[in-house]
C-alpha positions as CSV (number, residue, x, y, z in Angstrom):
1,X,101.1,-29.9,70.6
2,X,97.8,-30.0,69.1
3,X,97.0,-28.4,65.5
4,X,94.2,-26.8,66.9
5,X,96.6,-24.2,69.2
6,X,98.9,-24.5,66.8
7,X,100.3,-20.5,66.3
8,X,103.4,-19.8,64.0
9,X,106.5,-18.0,65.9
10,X,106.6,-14.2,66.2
11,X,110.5,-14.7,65.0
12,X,110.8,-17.3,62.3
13,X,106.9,-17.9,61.2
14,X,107.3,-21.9,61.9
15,X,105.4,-23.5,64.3
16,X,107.4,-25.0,67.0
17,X,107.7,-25.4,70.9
18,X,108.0,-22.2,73.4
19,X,111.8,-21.9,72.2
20,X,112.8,-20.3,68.6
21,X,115.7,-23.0,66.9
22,X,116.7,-19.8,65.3
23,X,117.4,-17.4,68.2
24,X,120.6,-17.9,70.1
25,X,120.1,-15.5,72.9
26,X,117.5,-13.7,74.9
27,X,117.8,-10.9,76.8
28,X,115.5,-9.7,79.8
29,X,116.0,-6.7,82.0
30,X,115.8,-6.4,85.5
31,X,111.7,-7.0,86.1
32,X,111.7,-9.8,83.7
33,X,110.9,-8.4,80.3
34,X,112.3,-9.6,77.3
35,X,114.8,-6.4,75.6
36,X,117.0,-8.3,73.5
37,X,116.3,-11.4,71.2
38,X,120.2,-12.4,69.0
39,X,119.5,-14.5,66.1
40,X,122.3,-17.1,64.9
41,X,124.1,-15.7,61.8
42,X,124.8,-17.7,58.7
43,X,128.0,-18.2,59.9
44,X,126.7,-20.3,63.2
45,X,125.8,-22.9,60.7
46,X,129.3,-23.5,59.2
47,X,130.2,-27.2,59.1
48,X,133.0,-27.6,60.9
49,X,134.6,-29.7,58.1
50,X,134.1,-26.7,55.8
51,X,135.5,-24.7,58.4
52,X,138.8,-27.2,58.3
53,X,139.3,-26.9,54.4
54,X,139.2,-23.0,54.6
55,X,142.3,-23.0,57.2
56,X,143.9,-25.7,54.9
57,X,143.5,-23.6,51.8
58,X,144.7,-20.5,54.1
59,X,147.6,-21.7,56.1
60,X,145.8,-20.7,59.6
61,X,146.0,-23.0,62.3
């Protein structure tokens, strides 16, 4: 990708390839068109060793 064409995204304002790292779903209808665009949530981006400790400290299995 070339500096020159370079244009931020229209979801996150970085500039990256065709695909958004922070949307985790799109969502077209019937003809095609994009309806629905599902961003991760901050809880997508738990380590799972953080994940670990918090069923430790709980009990939870």
């Amino acid at each position: 990708m070339s500096l020159d064409k370079a244009i931020n995204c229209q979801y996150c304002g970085h500039v990256h390839g065709d695909l958004c790292p922070q949307v985790k779903a799109y969502g077209y209808d019937e003809e095609g068109r994009l309806v629905r665009v599902e961003f991760f949530a901050p809880n997508d981006h738990v380590h799972p060793e953080l994940v670990d400790a918090a069923r430790k400290i709980l009990g939870v299995k």
